[in-house]
GULOGU-348959 format. One line per field, with one value per residue (C-alpha): residue in three letters; x, y, z. Coordinates in steps of 0.02 Angstrom, whole numbers, plus 50000, padded with zeros to 5 digits. Example, Ala and Ser with C-alpha at 12.3 -4.5 7.8 and 13.67 -1.06 7.14 Angstrom:
% GULOGU-348959
drenlo <- (ALA;SER) $
x <- (50615;50684) $
y <- (49775;49947) $
z <- (50390;50357) $
% end
This chain:
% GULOGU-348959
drenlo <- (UNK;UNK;UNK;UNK;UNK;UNK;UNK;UNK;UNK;UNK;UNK;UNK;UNK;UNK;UNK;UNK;UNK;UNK;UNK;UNK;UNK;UNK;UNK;UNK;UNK;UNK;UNK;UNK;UNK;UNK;UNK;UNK;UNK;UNK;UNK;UNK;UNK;UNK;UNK;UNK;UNK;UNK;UNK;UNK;UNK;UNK;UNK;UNK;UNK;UNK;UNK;UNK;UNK;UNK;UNK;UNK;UNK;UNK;UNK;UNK;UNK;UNK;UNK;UNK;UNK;UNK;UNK;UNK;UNK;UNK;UNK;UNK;UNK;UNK;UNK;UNK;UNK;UNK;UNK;UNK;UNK;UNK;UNK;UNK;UNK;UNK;UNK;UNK;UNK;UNK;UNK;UNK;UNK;UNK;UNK;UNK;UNK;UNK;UNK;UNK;UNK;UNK;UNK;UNK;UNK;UNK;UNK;UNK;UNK;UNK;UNK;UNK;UNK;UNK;UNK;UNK;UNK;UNK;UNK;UNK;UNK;UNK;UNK;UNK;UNK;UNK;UNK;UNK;UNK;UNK;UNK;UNK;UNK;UNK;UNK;UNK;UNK;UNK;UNK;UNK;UNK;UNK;UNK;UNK;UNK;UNK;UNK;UNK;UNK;UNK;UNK;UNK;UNK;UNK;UNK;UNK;UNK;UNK;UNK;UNK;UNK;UNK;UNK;UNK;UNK;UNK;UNK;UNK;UNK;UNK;UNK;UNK;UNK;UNK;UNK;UNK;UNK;UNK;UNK;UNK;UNK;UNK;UNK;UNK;UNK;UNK;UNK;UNK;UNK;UNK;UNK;UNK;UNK;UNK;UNK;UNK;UNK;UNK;UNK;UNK;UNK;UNK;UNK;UNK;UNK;UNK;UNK;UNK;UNK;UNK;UNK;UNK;UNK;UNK;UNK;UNK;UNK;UNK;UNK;UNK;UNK;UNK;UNK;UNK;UNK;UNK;UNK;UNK;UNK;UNK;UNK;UNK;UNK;UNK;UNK;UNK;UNK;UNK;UNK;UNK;UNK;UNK;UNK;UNK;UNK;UNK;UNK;UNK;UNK;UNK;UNK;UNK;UNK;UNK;UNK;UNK;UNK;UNK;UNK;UNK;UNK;UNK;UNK;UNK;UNK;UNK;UNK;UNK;UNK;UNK;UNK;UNK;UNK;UNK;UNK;UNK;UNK;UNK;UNK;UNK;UNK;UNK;UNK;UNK;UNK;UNK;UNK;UNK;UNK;UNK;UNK;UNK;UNK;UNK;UNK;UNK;UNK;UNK;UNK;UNK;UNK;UNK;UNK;UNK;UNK;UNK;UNK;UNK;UNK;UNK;UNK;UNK;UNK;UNK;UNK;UNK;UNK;UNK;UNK;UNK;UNK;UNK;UNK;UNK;UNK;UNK;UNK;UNK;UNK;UNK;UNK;UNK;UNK;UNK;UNK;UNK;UNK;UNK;UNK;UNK;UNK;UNK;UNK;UNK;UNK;UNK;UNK;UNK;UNK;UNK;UNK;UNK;UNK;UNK;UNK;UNK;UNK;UNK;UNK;UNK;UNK;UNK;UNK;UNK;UNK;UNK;UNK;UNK;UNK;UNK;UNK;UNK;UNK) $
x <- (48901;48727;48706;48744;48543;48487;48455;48601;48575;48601;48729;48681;48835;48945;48886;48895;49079;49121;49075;49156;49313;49289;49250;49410;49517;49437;49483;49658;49688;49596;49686;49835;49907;50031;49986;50015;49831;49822;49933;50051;50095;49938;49998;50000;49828;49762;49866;49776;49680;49804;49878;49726;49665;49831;49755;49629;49752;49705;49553;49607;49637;49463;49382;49490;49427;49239;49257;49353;49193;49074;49150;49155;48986;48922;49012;48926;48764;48821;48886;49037;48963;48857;48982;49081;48926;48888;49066;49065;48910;48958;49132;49120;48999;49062;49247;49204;49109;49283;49388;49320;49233;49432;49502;49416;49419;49638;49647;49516;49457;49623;49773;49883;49809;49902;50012;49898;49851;49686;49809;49823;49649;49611;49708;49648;49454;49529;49553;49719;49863;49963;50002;50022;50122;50024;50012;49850;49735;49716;49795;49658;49628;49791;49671;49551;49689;49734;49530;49548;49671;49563;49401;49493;49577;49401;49334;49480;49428;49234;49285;49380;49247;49196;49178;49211;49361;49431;49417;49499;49648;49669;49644;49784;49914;49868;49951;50078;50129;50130;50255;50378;50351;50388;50551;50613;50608;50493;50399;50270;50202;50206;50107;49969;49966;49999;50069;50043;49861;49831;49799;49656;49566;49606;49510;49370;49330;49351;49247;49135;49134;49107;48918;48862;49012;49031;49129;49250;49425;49534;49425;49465;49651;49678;49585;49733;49854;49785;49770;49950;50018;49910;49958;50167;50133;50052;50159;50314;50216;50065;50103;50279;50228;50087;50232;50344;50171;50124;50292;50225;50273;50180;50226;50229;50090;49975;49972;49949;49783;49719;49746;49657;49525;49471;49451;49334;49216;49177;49172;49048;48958;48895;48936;48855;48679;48734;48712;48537;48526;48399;48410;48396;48477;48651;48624;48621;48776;48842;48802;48899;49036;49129;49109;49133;49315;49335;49305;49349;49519;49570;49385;49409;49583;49507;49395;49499;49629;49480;49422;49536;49622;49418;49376;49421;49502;49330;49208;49326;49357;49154;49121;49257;49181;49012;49047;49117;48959;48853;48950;48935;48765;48757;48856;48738;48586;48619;48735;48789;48587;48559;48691;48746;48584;48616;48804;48764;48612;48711;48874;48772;48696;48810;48949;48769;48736;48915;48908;48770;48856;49013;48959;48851;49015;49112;48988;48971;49162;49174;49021;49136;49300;49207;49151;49314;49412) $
y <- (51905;51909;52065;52090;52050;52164;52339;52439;52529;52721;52759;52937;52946;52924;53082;53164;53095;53167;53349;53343;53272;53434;53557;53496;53500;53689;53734;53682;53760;53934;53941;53843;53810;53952;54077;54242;54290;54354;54481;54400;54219;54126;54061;54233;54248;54106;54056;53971;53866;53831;53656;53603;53636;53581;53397;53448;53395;53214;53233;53164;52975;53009;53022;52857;52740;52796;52773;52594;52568;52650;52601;52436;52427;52523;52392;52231;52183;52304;52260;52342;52460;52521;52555;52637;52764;52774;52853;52951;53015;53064;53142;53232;53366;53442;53417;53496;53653;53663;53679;53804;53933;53904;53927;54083;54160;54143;54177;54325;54402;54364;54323;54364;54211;54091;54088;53967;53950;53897;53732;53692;53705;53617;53461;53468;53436;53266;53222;53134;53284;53190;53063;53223;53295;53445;53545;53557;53712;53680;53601;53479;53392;53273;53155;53123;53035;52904;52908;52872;52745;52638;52664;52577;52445;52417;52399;52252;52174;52189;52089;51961;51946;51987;51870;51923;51789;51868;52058;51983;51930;52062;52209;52129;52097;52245;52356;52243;52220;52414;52422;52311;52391;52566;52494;52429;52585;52514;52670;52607;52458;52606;52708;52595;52512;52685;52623;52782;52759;52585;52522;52664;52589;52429;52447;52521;52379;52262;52371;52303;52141;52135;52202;52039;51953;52100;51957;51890;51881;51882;52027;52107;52072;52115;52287;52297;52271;52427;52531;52501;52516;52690;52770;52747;52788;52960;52980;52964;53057;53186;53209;53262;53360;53461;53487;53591;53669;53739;53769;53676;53505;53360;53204;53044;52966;53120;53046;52873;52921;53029;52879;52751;52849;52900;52693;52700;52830;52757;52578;52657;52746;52578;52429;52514;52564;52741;52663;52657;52848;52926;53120;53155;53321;53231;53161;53350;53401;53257;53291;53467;53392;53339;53513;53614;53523;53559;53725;53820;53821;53980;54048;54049;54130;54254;54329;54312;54421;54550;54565;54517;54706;54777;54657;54538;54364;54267;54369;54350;54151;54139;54234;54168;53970;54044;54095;53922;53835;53948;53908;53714;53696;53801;53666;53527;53629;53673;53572;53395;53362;53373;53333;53161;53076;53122;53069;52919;52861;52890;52819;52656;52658;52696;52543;52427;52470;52405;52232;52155;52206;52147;51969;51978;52025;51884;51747;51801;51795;51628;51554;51624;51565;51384;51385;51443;51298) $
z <- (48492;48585;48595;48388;48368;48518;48514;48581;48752;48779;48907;48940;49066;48947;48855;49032;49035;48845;48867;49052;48926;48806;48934;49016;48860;48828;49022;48982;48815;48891;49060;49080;48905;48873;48744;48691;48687;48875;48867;48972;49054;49073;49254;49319;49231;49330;49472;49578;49434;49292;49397;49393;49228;49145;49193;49070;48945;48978;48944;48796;48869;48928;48756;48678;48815;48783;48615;48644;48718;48609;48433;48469;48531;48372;48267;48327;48256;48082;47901;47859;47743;47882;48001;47870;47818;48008;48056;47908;47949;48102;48088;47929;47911;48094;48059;47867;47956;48081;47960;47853;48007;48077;47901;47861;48035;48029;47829;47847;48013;48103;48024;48149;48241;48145;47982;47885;47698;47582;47525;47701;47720;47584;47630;47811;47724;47686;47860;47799;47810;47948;47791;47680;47774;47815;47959;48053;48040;48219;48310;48409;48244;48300;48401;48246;48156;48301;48288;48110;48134;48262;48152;48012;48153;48190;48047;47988;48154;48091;47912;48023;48136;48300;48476;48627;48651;48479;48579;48760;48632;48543;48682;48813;48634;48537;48662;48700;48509;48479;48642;48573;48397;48486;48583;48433;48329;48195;48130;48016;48152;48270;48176;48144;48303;48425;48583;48663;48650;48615;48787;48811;48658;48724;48883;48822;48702;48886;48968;48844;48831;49032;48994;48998;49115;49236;49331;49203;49291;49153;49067;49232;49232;49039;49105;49254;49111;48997;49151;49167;49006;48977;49134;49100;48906;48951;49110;48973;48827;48844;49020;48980;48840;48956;49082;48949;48875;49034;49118;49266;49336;49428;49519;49397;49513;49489;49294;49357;49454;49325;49193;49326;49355;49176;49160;49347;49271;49116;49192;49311;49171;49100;49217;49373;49421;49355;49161;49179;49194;49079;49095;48909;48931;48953;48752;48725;48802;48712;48540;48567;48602;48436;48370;48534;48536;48352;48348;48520;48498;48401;48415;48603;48584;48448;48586;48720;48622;48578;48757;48885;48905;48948;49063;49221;49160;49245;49118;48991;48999;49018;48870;48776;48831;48789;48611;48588;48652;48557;48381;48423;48439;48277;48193;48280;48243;48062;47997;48093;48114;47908;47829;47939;47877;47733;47701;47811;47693;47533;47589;47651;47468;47382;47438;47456;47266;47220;47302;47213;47036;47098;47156;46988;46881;46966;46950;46758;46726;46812;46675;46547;46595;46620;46453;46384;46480) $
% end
């Protein structure tokens, strides 16, 4: 692709966009999201604001189109053992530190939180107890699997390689493929594929690919196709499943506009005049935002539990939001900011170091078996 030897552009907006996501997902779980941590129903808590931060459920399909987008774009122009050290880089030390901060606050400061246990914990540092078979420590660590899963997805496409006619095919079948696997009850395509959240991938990576054709009709239409496909998946999936969380209920099309206009924002983020925005601060609110959403969860709930009987819900949610914040950028600060260099430069070494001995070891067996035959 052309822009594989260029250097990649910063869409600030798009970090603007990610922490609106988590702020909206932290909204949800704090205010509408029913829980026993209030004292009583969270609706009568909030009344006037839980229907509209129940939506803040979706910000979910928010965060998979961006990193459609974003993933892809950090995949052109890089070997595969560089995109490999890059992601590891950047998910593990954060999702490491969320773990263990949530791990010891249920197993030691409140256990009455959750019923959790170190094992659990233990296979949660793998990032891989959805194959295990292990329950989550928390229970936002769900989307970093189907993140897992399109990392990988990516980086088969990456070994394959990469042209922008090769991601117009595969973003309008991809979804349709994992549709048909879904209707026809076939687990295991299902599970790698994800029709519920294929088609949000699938238009981020369009999204794309119109950077340098902001015109391209069928780029357009595949995008029509994804908007379609991720607004009746939700509507019949996360949507649903808010509905019973919350106890409240929303027309189909409310789903349908959310859905449509998650895919507006980000395609104004970074095919509009808006992209060129260069307010640095937004890079900061971004970089809180992996471990704001991994760690608010039960933190949030922790202190709203401690506090909410002394003082008026509003303090209480702004504290409870604040402590959150505040433990985030501790993570950034003092852990994600040393220790992703580090991983990334040692992973990026380390599977560098083995592909010159490998090609050597090959090349030597092949002079032997020659000489043999």
């Amino acid at each position: 692709m052309n822009r594989a030897t260029q250097a990649k552009p910063r869409f600030r907006l798009l970090d603007g966009l990610r922490i609106f996501a988590a702020l909206a997902v932290v909204l949800y779980h704090f205010t509408a999201r029913e829980n026993p941590y209030w004292g009583r129903p969270v609706v009568d808590v909030f009344p006037d604001f839980a229907p509209v931060a129940a939506f803040g459920a979706l910000g979910v399909q928010l965060f998979f189109i961006i990193s459609g987008f974003v993933i892809l774009m950090s995949a052109t122009g890089r070997s595969i053992g560089d995109y490999v050290a890059s992601r590891a880089g950047r998910l593990l030390p954060g999702y490491w530190a969320g773990v263990l901060l949530t791990g010891g606050l249920l197993l030691v400061v409140w256990p009455e939180g959750a019923d959790i246990s170190i094992t659990q914990v233990l296979a949660n540092l793998t990032m891989l107890q959805t194959p295990l078979g292990v329950q989550h420590v928390d229970g936002v660590y769900w989307t970093l699997w189907v993140e897992l899963k399109f990392y990988v997805l990516i980086g088969v496409f990456m070994m394959l390689g990469i042209t922008k006619l090769r991601i117009l095919t595969v973003s309008i079948l991809w979804p349709v493929v994992a549709a048909i696997a879904e209707a026809a009850e076939n687990n295991l395509l299902s599970e790698i594929l994800m029709p519920d959240y294929a088609p949000l991938f699938a238009g981020g990576m369009l999204l794309f690919v119109l950077l340098e054709n902001r015109r391209n009709f069928v780029c357009w239409f595949g995008i029509l196709i994804n908007v379609a496909l991720a607004a009746q998946q939700t509507q019949t999936g996360q949507f649903r499943r808010m509905e019973e969380i919350t106890g409240l209920s929303f027309p189909s099309v409310a789903c349908w506009i959310v859905v449509a206009g998650c895919f507006a924002v980000v395609a104004a983020a970074t095919l509009t005049r808006l992209s060129r925005l260069s307010w640095a601060g937004l890079s900061f609110a971004g970089a809180l935002t992996y471990p704001l959403y991994l760690i608010h969860e039960y933190f949030g709930w922790w202190i709203i539990h401690l506090i909410q009987d002394a003082l008026p819900p509003g303090i209480t949610l702004f504290l409870a939001t604040s402590v959150c914040f505040g433990l985030a950028w501790a993570i950034w600060k003092y852990i994600e900011t040393p220790l992703g260099p580090l991983i990334r430069r040692n992973v990026s070494s380390g599977i560098s170091s083995l592909a010159p001995r490998q090609a050597a070891s090959l090349s030597a067996g092949g002079d032997e078996s020659n000489r043999d035959g």
